[in-house]
C-alpha positions as a Python dict, from the first residue, in 0.01 Angstrom:
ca = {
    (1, 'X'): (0, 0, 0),
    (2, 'X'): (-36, -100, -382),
    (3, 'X'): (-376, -229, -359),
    (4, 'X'): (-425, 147, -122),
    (5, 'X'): (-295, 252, -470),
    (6, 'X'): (-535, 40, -709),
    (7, 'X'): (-858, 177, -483),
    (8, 'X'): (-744, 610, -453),
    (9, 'X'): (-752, 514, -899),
    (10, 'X'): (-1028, 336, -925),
    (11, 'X'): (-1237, 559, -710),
    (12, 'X'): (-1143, 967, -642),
    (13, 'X'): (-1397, 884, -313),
    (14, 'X'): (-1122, 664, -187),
    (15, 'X'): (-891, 985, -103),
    (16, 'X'): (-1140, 1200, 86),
    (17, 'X'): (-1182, 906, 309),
    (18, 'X'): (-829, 804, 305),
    (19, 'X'): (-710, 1157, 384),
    (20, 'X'): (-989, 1237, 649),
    (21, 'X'): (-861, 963, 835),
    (22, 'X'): (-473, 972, 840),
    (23, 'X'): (-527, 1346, 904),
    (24, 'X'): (-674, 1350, 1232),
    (25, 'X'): (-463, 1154, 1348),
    (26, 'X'): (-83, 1254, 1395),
    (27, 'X'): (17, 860, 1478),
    (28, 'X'): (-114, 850, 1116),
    (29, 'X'): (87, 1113, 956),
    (30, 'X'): (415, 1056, 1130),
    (31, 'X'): (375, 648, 1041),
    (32, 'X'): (350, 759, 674),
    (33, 'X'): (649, 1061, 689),
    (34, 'X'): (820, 700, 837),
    (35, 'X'): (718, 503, 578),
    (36, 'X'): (919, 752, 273),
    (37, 'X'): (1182, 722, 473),
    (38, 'X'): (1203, 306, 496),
    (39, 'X'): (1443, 55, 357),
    (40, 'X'): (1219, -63, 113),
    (41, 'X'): (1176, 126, -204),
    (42, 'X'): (864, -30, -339),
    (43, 'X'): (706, 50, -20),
    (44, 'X'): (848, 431, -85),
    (45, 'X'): (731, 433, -463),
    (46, 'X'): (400, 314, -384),
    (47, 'X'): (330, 586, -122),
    (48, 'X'): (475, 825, -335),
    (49, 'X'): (215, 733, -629),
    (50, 'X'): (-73, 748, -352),
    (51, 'X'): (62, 1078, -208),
    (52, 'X'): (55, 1235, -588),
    (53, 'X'): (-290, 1155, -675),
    (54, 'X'): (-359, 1300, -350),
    (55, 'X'): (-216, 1598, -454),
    (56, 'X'): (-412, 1616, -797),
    (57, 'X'): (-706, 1545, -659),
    (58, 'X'): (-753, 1867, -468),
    (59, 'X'): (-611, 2184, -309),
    (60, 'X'): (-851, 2102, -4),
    (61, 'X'): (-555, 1827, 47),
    (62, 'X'): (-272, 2004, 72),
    (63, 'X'): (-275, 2034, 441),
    (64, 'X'): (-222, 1671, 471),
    (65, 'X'): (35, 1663, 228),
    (66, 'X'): (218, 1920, 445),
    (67, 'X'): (245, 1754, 757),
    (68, 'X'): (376, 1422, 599),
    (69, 'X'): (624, 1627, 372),
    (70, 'X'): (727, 1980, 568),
    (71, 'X'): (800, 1839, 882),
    (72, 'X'): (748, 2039, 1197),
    (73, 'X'): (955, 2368, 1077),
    (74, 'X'): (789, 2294, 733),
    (75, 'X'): (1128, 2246, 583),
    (76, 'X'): (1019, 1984, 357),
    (77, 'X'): (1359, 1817, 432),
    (78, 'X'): (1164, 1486, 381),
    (79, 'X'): (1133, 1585, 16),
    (80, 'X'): (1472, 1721, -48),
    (81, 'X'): (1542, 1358, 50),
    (82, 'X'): (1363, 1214, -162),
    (83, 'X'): (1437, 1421, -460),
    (84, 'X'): (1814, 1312, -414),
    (85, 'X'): (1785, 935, -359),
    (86, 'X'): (1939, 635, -439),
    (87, 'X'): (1694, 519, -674),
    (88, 'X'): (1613, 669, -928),
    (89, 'X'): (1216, 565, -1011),
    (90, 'X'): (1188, 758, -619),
    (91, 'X'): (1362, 1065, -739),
    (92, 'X'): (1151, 1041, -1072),
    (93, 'X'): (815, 1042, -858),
    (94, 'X'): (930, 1256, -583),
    (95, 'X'): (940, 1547, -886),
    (96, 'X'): (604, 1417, -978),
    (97, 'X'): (513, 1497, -664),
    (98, 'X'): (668, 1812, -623),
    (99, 'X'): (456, 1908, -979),
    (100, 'X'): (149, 1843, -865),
    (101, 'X'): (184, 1988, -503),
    (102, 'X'): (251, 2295, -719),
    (103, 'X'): (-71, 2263, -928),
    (104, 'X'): (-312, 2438, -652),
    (105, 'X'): (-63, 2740, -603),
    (106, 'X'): (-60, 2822, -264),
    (107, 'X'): (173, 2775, 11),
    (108, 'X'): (362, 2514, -143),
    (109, 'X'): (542, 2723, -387),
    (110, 'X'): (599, 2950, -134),
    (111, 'X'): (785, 2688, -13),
    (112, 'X'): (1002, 2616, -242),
    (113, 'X'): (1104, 2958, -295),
    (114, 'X'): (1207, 3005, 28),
    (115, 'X'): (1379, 2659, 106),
    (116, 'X'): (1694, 2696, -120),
    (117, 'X'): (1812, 2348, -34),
    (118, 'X'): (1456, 2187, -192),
    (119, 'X'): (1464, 2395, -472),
    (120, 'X'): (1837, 2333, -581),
    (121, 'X'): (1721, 1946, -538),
    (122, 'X'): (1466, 1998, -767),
    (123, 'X'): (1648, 2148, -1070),
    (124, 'X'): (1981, 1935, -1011),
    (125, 'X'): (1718, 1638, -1087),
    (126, 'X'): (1708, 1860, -1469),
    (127, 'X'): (2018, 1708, -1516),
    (128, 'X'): (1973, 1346, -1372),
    (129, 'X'): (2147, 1030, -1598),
    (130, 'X'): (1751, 853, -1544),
    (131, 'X'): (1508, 1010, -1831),
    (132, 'X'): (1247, 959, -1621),
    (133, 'X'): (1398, 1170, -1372),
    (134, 'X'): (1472, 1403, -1623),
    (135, 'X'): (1063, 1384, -1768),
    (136, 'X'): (936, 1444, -1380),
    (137, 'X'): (1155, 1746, -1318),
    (138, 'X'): (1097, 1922, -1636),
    (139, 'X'): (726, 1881, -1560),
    (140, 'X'): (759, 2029, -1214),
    (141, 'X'): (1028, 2334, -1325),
    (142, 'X'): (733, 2388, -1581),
    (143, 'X'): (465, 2450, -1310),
    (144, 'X'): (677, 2629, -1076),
    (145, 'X'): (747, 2856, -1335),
    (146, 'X'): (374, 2871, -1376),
    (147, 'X'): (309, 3000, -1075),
    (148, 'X'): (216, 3370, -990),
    (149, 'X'): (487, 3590, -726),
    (150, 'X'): (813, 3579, -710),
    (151, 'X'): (887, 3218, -767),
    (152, 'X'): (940, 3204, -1147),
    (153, 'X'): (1204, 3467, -1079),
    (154, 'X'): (1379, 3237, -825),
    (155, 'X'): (1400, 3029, -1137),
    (156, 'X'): (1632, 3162, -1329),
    (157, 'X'): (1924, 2944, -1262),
    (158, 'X'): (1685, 2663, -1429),
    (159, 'X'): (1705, 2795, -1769),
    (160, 'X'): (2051, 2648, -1880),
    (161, 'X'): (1930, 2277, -1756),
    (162, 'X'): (1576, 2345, -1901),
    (163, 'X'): (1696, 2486, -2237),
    (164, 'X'): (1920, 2170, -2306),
    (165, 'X'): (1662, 1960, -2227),
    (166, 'X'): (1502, 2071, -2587),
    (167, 'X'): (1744, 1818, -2707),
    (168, 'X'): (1679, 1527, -2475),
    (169, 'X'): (1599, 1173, -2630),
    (170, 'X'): (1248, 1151, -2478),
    (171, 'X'): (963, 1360, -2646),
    (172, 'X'): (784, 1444, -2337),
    (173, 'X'): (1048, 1581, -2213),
    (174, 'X'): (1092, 1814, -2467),
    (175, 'X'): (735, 1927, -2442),
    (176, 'X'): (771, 1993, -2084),
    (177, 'X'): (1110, 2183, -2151),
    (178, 'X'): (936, 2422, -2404),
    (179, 'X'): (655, 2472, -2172),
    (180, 'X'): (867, 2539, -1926),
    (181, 'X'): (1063, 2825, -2105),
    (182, 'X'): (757, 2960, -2252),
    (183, 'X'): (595, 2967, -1878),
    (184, 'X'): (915, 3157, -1739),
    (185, 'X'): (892, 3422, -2027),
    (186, 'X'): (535, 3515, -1982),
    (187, 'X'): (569, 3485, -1560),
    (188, 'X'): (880, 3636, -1484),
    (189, 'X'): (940, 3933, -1733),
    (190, 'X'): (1295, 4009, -1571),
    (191, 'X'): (1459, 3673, -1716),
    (192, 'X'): (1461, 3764, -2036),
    (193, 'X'): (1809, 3842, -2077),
    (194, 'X'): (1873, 3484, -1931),
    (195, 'X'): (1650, 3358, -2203),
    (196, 'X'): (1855, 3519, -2448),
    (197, 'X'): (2202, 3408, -2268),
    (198, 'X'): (2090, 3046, -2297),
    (199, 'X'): (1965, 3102, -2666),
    (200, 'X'): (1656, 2993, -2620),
    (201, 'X'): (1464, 3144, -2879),
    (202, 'X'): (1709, 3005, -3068),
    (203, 'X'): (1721, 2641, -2963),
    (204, 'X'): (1287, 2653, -2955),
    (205, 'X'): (1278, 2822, -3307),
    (206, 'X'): (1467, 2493, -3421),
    (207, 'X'): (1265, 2261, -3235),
    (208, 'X'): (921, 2458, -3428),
    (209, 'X'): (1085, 2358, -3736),
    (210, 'X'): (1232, 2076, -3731),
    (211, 'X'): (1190, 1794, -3430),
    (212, 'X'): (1036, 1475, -3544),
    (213, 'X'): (769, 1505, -3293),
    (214, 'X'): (444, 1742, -3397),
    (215, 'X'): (372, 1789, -3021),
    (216, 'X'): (689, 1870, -2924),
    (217, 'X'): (669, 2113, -3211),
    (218, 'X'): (317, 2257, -3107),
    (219, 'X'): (504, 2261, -2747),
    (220, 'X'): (802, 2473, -2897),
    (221, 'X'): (541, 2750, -3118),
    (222, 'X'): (328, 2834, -2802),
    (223, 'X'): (617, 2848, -2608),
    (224, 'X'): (777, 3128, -2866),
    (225, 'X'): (453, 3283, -2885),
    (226, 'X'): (486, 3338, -2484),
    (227, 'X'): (834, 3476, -2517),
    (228, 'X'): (814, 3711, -2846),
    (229, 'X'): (550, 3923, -2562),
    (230, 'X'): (903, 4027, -2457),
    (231, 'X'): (1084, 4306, -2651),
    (232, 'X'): (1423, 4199, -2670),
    (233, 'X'): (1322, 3867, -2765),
    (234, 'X'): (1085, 4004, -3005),
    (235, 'X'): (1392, 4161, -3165),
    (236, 'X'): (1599, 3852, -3138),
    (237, 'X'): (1330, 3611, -3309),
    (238, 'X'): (1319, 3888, -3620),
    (239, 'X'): (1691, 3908, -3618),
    (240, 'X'): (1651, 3473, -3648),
    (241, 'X'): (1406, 3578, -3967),
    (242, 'X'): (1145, 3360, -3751),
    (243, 'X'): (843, 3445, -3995),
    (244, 'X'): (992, 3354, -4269),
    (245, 'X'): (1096, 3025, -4106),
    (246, 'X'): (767, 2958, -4018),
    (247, 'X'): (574, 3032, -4307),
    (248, 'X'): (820, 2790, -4475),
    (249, 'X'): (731, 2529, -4222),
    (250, 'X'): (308, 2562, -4235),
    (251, 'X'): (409, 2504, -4633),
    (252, 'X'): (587, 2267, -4586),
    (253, 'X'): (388, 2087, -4308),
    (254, 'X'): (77, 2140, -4575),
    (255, 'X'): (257, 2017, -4898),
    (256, 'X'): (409, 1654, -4666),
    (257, 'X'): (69, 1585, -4463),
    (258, 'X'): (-72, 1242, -4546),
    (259, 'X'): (-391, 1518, -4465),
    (260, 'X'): (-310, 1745, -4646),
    (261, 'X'): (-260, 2026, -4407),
    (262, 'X'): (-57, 2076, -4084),
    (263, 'X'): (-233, 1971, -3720),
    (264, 'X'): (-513, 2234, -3653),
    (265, 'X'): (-395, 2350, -3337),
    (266, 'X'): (-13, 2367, -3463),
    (267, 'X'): (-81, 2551, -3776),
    (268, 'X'): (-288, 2843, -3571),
    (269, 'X'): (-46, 2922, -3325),
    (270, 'X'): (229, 2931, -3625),
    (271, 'X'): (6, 3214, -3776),
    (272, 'X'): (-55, 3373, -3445),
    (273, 'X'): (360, 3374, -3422),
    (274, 'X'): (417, 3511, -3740),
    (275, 'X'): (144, 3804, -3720),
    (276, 'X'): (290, 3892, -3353),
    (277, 'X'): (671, 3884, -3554),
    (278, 'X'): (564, 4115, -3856),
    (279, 'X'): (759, 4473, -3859),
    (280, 'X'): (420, 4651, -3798),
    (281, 'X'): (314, 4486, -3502),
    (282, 'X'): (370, 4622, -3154),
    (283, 'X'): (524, 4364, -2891),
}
């Protein structure tokens, strides 16, 4: 299975062979549904890698991926499994998984709205003692909540685990928690009285200004950007004085650069923010 692994990387050619194969037959398919479900984790990890750059590869794939994953009743209680298990490097790529299966936007997040049990899987892994558990499951809240429909509505009990996750140790998490909340205030228009309840204009306003991380801070700006669209936000980020926070921070940024100025990228969506926060303009 690893060196299966080594060949779908080396070579993208690999998979359309690989899956054209295993999917006609169903011997195939239910040996590999058997195989996440073995005694050994390696075994499980490795198939779990192959089965995600499967996914990523292309929507044309996603078939396949359902009748290892959904089961017969397309369930997907093979998944929940594995999004709850033992050990935790097979929960952290199980939410990898579950990420990318929801890259391609079809009937996979359909899925997961409608399975409660997979779902609540998912964002208890938000809260998971592994970081990389923590890093996976951020990344696939954040493309859930990308998703058109219904779905980023369904995820409005995620925005308490996601918010405090603006805090957590690893950077990349971070990002993906600010992408996240910036993805489920420009999807899902209806949560942003959640928003507000978990502060999180608040809590990403701080990490703008002041986490050690410059992507984590780009992260945090586009993500308030996304939100302030939102009236009530809008009103909470000038009640927070947010411009004048963030024209202190692109001074800032400018005057402490070994560069002399702030990232490119970072310093444009700061004065995108602040024009979209002045008095005059219309949210």
């Amino acid at each position: 299975m690893s060196l299966l692994c080594h060949l779908v990387l080396s070579d993208e050619r690999v998979i359309d062979q690989l899956v054209g194969v295993a999917a006609a037959s169903d011997r195939a398919t239910t040996f590999l549904s058997a195989i996440l479900l073995s005694d050994s984790p390696l075994l499980t990890m490795d198939l779990l890698s192959l089965l995600t750059h499967v996914a990523r590869a292309c929507p044309a794939h996603l078939p396949f991926l359902q009748k290892i994953l959904g089961g017969s009743d397309s369930a997907y209680q093979l998944l929940s499994h594995l999004l709850c298990h033992q050990e935790h490097p097979i929960r952290a790529k199980a939410c990898s998984l579950v990420g990318n299966l929801l890259r391609h936007g079809q009937d996979f997040p359909r899925a997961l709205r409608s399975q409660a049990g997979l779902l609540e899987r998912l964002l208890e892994c938000l809260s998971d003692q592994d970081e990389s558990v923590r890093r996976s499951a951020s990344f696939a809240v954040g493309n859930a909540a990308y998703q058109d429909g219904s779905l980023p509505h369904a995820l409005g009990k995620a925005v308490p685990g996601v918010a405090r996750l603006l805090n957590d140790p690893q950077a990349k998490t971070r990002c993906n928690a600010a992408s996240a909340l910036g993805n489920l205030g420009r999807q899902a228009a209806g949560l942003g009285d959640v928003l507000i309840q978990n502060r999180a204009p608040h809590l990403l306003l701080d990490v703008a200004c002041h986490d050690s991380q410059p992507a984590v801070q780009e992260a945090a700006l586009i993500a308030l950007r996304s939100i302030s669209q939102q009236p009530k936000i809008h009103q909470v980020l000038v009640s927070l004085k947010a411009s004048e926070k963030l024209l202190a921070l692109s001074v800032s940024k400018a005057q402490t650069s070994s560069y002399g100025s702030p990232r490119p990228s970072s310093a444009h969506h700061c004065k995108k923010l602040i024009h979209l926060l002045r008095p005059t303009h219309s949210a």
